[in-house]
C-alpha positions as a printed NumPy array, in Angstrom:
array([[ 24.747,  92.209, 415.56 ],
       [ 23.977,  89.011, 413.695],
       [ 25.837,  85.627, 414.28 ],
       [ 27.78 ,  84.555, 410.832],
       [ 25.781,  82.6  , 408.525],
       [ 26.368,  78.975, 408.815],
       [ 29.313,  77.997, 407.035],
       [ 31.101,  81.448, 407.513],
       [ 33.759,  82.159, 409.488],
       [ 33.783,  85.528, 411.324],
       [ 36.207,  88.051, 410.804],
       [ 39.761,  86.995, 412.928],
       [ 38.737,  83.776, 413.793],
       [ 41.653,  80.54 , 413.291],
       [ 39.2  ,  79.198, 410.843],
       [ 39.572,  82.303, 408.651],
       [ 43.083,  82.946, 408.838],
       [ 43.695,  79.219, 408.289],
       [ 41.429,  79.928, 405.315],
       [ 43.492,  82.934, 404.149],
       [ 46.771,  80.944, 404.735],
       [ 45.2  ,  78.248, 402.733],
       [ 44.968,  80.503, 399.941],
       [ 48.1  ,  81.512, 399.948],
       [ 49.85 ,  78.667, 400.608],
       [ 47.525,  77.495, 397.062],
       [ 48.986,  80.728, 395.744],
       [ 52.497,  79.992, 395.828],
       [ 51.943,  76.631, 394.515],
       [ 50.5  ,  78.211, 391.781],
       [ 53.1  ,  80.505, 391.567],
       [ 55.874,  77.494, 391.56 ],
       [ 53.946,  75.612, 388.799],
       [ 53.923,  78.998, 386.454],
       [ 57.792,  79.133, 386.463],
       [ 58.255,  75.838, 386.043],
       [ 55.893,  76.227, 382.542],
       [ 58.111,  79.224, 381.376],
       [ 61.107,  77.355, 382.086],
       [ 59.844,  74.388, 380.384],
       [ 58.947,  76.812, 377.479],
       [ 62.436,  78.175, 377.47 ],
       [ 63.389,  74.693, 377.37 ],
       [ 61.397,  73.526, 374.301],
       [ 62.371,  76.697, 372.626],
       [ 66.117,  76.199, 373.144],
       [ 65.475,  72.486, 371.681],
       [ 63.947,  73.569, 368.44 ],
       [ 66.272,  76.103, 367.217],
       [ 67.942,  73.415, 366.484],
       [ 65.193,  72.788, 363.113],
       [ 62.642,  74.953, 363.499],
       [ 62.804,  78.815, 362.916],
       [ 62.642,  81.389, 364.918],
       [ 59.55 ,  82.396, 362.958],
       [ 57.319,  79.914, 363.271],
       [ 58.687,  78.615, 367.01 ],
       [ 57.515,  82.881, 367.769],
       [ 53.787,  82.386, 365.516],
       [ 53.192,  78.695, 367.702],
       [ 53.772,  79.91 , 370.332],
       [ 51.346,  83.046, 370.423],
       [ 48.274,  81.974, 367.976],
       [ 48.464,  79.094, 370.481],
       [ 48.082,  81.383, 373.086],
       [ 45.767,  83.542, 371.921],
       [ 43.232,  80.875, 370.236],
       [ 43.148,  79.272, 373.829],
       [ 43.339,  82.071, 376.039],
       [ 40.441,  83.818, 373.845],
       [ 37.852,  80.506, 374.007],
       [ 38.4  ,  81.307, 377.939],
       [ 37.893,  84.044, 378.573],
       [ 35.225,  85.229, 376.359],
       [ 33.292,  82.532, 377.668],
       [ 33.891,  84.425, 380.882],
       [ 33.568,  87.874, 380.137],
       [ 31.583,  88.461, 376.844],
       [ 32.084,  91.868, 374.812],
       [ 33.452,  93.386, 377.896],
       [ 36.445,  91.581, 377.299],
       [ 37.102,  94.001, 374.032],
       [ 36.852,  97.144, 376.226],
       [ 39.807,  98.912, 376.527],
       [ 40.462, 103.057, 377.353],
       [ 43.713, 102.851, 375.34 ],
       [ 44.163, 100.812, 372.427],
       [ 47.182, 102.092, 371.273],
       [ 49.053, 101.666, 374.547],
       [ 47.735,  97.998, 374.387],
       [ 49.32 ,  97.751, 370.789],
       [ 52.362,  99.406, 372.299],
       [ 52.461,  96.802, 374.837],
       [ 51.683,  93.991, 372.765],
       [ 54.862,  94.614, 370.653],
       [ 57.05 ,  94.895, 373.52 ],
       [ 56.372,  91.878, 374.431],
       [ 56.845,  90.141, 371.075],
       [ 59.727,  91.943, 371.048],
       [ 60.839,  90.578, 374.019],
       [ 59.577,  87.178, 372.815],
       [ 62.005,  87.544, 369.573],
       [ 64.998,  88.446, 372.122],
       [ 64.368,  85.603, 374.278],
       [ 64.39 ,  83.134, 371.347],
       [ 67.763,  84.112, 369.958],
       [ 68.768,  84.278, 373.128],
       [ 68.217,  80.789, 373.89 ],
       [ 69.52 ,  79.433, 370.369],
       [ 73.125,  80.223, 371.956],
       [ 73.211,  80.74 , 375.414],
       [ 72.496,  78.037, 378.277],
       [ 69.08 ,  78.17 , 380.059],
       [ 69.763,  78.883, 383.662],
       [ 72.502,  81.576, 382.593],
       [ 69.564,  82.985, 380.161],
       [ 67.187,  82.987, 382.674],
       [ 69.11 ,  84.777, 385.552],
       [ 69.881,  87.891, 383.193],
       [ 66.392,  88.3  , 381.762],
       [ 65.246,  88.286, 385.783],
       [ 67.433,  91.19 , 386.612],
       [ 64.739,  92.927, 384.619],
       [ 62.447,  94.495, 387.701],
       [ 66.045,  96.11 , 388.864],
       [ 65.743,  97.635, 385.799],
       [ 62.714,  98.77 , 386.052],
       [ 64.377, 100.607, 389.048],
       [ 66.617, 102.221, 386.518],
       [ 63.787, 103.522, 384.781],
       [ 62.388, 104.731, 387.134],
       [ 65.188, 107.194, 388.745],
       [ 66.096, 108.138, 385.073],
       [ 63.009, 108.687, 382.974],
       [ 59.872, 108.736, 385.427],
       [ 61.998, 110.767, 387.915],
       [ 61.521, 108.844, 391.114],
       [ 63.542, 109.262, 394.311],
       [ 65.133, 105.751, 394.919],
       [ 66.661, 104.883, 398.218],
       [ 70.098, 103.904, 398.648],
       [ 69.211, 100.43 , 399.444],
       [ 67.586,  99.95 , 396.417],
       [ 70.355, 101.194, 394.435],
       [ 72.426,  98.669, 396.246],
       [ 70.189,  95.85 , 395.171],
       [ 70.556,  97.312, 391.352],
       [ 74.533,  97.331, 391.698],
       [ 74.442,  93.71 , 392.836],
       [ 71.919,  92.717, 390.332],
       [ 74.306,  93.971, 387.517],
       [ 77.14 ,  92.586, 389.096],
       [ 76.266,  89.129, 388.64 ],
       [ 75.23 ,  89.724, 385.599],
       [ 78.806,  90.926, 384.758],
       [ 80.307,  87.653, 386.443],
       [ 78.127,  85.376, 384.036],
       [ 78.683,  87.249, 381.05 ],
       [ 82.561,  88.238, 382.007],
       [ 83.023,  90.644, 379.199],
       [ 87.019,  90.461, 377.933],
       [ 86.381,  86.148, 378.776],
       [ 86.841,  83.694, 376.119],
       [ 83.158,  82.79 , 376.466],
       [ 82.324,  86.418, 375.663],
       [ 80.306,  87.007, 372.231],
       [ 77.39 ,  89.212, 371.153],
       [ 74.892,  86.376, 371.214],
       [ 74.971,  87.127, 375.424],
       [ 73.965,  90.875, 374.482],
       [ 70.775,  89.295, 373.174],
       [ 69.623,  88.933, 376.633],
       [ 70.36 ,  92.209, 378.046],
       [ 68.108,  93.934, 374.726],
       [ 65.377,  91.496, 376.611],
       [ 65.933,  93.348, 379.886],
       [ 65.572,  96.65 , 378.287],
       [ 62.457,  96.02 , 376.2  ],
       [ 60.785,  93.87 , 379.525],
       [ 61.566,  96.411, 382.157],
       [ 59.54 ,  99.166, 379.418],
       [ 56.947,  96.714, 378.848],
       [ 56.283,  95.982, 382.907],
       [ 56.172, 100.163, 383.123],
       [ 53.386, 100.244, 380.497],
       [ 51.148,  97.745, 382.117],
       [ 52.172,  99.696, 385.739],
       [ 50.355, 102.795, 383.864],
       [ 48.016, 100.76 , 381.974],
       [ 46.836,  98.396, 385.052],
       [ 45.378, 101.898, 386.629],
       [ 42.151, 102.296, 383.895],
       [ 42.911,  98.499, 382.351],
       [ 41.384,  94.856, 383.253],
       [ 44.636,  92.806, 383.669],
       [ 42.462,  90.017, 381.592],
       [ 41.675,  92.568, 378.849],
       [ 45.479,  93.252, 378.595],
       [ 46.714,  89.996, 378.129],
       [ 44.021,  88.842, 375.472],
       [ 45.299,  91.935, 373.712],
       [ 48.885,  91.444, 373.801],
       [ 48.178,  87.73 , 372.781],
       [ 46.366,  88.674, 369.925],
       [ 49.328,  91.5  , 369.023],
       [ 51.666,  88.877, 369.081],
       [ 49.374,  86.011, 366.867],
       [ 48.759,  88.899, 364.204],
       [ 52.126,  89.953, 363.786],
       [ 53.599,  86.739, 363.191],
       [ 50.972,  85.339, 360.889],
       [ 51.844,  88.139, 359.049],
       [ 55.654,  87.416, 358.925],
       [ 55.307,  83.278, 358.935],
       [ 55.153,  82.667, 355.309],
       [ 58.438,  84.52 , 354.917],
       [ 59.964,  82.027, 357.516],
       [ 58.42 ,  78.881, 356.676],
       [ 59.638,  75.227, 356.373],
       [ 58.929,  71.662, 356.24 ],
       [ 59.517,  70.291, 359.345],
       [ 61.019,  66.763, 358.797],
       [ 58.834,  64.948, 361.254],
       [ 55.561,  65.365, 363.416],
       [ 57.9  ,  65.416, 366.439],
       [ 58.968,  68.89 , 365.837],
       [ 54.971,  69.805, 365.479],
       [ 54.589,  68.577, 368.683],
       [ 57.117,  70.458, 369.992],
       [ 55.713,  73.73 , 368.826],
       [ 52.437,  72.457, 370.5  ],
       [ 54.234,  71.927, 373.872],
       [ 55.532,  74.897, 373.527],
       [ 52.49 ,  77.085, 372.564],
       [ 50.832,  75.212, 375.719],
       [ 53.662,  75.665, 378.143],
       [ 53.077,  79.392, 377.6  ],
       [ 49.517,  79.465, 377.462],
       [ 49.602,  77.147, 380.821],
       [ 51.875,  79.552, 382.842],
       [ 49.968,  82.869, 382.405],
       [ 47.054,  81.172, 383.357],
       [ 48.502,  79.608, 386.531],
       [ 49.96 ,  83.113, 386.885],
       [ 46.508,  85.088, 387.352],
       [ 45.407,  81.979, 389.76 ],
       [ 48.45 ,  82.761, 391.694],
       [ 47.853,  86.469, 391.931],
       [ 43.798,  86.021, 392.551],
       [ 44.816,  84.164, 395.51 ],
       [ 47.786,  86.07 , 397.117],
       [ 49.255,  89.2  , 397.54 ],
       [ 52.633,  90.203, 394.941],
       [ 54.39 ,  90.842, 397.905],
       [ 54.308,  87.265, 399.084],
       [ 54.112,  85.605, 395.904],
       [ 57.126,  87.939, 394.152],
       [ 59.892,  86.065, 395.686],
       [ 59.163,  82.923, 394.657],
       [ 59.441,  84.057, 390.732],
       [ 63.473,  83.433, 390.927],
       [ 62.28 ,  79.718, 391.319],
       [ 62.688,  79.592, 387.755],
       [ 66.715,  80.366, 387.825],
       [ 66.738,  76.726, 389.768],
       [ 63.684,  74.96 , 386.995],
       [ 65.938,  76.049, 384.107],
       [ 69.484,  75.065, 385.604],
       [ 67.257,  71.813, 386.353],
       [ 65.745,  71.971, 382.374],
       [ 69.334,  72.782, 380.993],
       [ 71.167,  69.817, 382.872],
       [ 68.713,  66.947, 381.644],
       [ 68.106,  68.08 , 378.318],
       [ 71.114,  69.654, 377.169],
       [ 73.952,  67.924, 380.452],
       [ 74.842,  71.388, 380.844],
       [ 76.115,  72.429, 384.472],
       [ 76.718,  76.591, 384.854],
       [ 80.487,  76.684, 386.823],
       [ 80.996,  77.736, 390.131],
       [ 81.388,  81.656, 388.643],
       [ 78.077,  81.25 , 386.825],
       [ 76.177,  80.238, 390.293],
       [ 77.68 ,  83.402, 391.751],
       [ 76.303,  85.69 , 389.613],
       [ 73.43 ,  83.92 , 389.52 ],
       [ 72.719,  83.675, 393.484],
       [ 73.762,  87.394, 393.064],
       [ 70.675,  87.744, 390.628],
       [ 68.363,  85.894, 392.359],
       [ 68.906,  87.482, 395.761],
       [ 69.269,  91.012, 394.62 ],
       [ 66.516,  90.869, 392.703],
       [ 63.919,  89.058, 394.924],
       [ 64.77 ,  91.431, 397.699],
       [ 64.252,  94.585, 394.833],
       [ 61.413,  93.229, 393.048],
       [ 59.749,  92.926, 396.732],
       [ 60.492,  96.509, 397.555],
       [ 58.77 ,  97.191, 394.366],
       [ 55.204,  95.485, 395.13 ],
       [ 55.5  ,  96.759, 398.499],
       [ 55.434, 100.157, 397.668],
       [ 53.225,  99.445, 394.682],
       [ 55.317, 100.811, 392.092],
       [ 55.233,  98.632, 389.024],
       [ 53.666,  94.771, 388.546],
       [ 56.61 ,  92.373, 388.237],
       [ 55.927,  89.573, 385.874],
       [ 58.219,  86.547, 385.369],
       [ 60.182,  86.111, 382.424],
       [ 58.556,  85.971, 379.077],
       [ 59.633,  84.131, 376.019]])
């Protein structure tokens, strides 16, 4: 047997599994940076419903993406990048996720970010739901215990029968349900599917459809500052997916999944220096409920390599 080139480290040496924890460690940080770019997003988007409309904040935000995202990574993969086994399931999953999108922007016009943000992340328990119901698969009693408390905090957020009760905070839950169908999609998809051919794809889905529907929704903006909000905005988004596939390219879902409810704490951060909005004590219940619920869930789900659990999209 050979000696390891110079410069290698042999298999189970420290110097490799430093190297390996290394990566991961660069993984998570990765990870970390990604949710705080959606929450920032969410931020930015909650900000300019105030003048802009949901129209053109939704066509910024993905010709953005898509323009950028496309210089990439055709410069990276060529023509292959256009290959795809199943274009209508990547049209399919392209409108879920400007549906989703649409959700998540009325959403935010009335509800407070971190409250927002722990709902729409109860979303891989509901891919759970899906699961047992439509694709037919045994779930284990733990797991539904980790649903139940999931939906439980939602309850004590939302506190249906409350004064603060209205049907903007059903908004959100429509985002669960058209999420936890998109992240089944790319589960099936992801089997025959580059996960960079996807996302150009649904970027692209997104940029199309509301080019089409902008000049229905357009306005004059009354100053560049709103502009540059949209830019922010369309950056923000474009910025987190791409620190999202460095994350995943350099540690496993299973470690990196848990970290994802690190936005619930970047938004409640977002929400009290932009808008000096503090969620009560029953809020941070339900959302601690949320967060630990579904962390433990959504790691259950990587582990047994059931469906890809994204953070939350807006």
């Amino acid at each position: 047997m050979s000696a390891p080139a110079s410069g290698d480290a042999a298999p189970g040496t420290k110097e490799t599994r430093d190297l390996a924890s290394e990566r991961i460690l660069a993984g998570i940080g990765l990870l970390l940076l990604a949710t705080a770019c959606f929450s920032t997003l969410d931020t930015a988007t909650k900000f300019s419903t105030a003048a802009v409309p949901i129209v053109m904040g939704l066509w910024a935000r993905y010709a953005f993406q898509a323009v950028a995202m496309s210089v990439v990574l055709i410069r990276q993969r060529g023509t292959a990048l256009f290959r795809t086994e199943h274009p209508k399931f990547q049209l399919l999953r392209g409108l879920l996720l400007l549906t989703s999108s649409s959700l998540a922007f009325m959403s935010l016009r009335y509800m407070p970010l971190a409250e927002f943000t722990s709902i729409v992340l109860i979303a891989p328990l509901a891919v759970t739901l899906l699961a047992a119901t439509v694709l037919k698969e045994r779930v284990s009693v733990l797991r539904w215990t980790l649903v139940a408390g999931g939906f439980v905090g939602t309850l004590v957020i939302l506190r249906p029968g409350g004064n603060a009760f209205s049907w903007a905070v059903l908004l959100p839950l429509g985002l669960v349900v058209s999420n936890a169908w998109f992240q089944v999609l790319t589960s099936k998809l992801a089997q025959t599917e580059d996960p960079l051919t996807m996302h150009f794809y649904t970027g692209w889905v997104g940029a199309i459809c509301m080019s089409v529907l902008v000049p229905f929704g357009w306005t004059s903006l009354p100053s560049w500052h709103w502009w540059a909000l949209l830019g922010l905005m369309g950056f923000m988004g474009t910025l987190g997916h791409f620190m999202l596939i460095l994350a995943y390219q350099r540690a496993p879902a299973s470690t990196l999944t848990p970290y994802l409810y690190a936005q619930i704490a970047f938004s409640m951060l977002g929400g009290w220096l932009i808008f000096s909005h503090v969620p009560d004590a029953l809020s941070l219940v339900g959302m601690g409920m949320i967060a630990v619920c579904g962390a433990a869930g959504a790691w259950l789900t990587v582990r047994e390599r059931r469906v890809p659990i994204a953070p939350a999209e807006s």
